[in-house]
N, C-alpha and C positions, 0 to 999 in steps of 0.2 A: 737691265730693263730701263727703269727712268733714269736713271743712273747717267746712261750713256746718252741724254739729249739735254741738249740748254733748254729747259723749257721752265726755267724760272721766272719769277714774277720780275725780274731787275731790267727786263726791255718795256716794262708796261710803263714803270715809275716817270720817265720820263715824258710820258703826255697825259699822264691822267688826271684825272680831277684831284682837286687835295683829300676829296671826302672819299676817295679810294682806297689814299695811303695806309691807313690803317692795318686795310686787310691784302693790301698785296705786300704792306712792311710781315706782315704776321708770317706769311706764307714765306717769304725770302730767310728768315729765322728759321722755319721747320726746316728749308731746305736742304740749310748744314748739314743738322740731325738727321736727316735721310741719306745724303750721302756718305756720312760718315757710319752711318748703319748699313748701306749697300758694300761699303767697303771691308764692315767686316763680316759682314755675312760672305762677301768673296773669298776672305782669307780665309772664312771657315769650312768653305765648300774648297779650297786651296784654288780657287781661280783666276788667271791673272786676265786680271786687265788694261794690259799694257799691250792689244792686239788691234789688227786693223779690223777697222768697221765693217759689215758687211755692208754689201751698197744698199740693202733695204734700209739699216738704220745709218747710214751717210745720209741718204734720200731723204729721211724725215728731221737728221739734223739740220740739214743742210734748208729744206724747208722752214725750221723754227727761226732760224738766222733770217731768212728773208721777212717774218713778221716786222724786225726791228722798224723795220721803211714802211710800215703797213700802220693805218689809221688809229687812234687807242679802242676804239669800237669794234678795230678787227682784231683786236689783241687780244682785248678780253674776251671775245667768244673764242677765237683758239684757244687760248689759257684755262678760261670756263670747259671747253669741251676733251681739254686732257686729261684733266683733274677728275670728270664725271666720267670718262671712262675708265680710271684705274677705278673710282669710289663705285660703281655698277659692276664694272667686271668682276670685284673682289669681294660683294654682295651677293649679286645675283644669284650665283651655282648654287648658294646655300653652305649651309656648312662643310669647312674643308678638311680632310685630312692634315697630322702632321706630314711634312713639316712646314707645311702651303698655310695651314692655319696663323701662323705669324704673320703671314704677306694678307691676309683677310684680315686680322684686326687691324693692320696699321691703317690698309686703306678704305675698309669698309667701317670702320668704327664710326660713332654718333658725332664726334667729333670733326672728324675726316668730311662725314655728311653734310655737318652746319656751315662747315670751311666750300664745300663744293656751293652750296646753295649760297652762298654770299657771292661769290665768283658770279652765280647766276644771276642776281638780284645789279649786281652791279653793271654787269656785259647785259641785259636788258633796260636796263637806265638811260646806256649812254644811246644804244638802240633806237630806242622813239625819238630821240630827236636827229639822232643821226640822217644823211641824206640818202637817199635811195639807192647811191652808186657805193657809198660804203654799206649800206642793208646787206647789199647784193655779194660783196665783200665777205660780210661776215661770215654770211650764210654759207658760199665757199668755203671759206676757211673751218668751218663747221664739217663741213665733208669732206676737206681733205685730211684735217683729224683723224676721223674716222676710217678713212680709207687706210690713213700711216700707220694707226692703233691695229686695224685688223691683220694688216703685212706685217706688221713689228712681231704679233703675235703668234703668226702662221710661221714668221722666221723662225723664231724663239722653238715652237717646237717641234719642228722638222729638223734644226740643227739638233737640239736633246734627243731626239728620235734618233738622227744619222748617228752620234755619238755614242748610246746605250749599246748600239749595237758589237 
């Protein structure tokens, strides 16, 4: 899942504001932690991922790589609107079965929640003052989130679907 895209806080660091750092240092430190627990939740599920990409998720990697040259006001709404679609996705359904119930408290916990809404508070900061050709920016890159989250997602379980079978 997230696993397999750069979409860490470490391309923001270098234009943001210092009164950022904080919370995009915070978030760079979970990151480890998360990959290092995707990685064994893969050995537990015995899955390797040492495989090539599907092009849906090349498409969105490949996407997060091109923020780097992109404005810090268009970083932090991309970065804000990944964050808030795993913390809503992994919310919303309500409560999950195991063994999904673990992927719901990591990302939907109150914790998870404050950390997303900081993301938000910040990528609206730099917003208002921003110029109306990066607004316009953002706001794309808002949607193209969105669009990569919902393909990532459709990928995800049409491959599990093709696979069960």
């Amino acid at each position: 899942m997230k696993y397999f895209f750069t979409n860490s806080p470490d391309f923001q660091i270098a234009s943001a504001p210092p009164q950022h750092f904080d919370v995009i240092l915070g978030g760079l430190a979970a990151l480890k932690d998360e990959l290092n627990w995707f990685k064994e939740k893969a050995t537990q599920r015995q899955l390797n991922l040492n495989i090539k990409k599907q092009p849906t998720c090349r498409e969105y990697c490949e996407y997060m790589h091109s923020l780097a040259d992109k404005p810090y006001p268009v970083q932090a709404t991309a970065f804000w609107a990944i964050e808030l679609a795993y913390n809503q996705g992994w919310q919303l359904p309500g409560k999950m079965p195991a063994p999904y119930d673990e992927f719901a408290q990591r990302w939907g916990n109150t914790d998870f929640t404050k950390y997303v809404k900081l993301l938000s508070q910040q990528a609206d900061e730099v917003l208002e003052t921003a110029q109306e050709d990066i607004q316009k920016q953002a706001e794309e890159s808002f949607l193209m989130v969105a669009k990569f989250e919902h393909n990532f997602w459709q990928m995800a379980f049409h491959t599990a679907q093709y696979e069960s079978k």
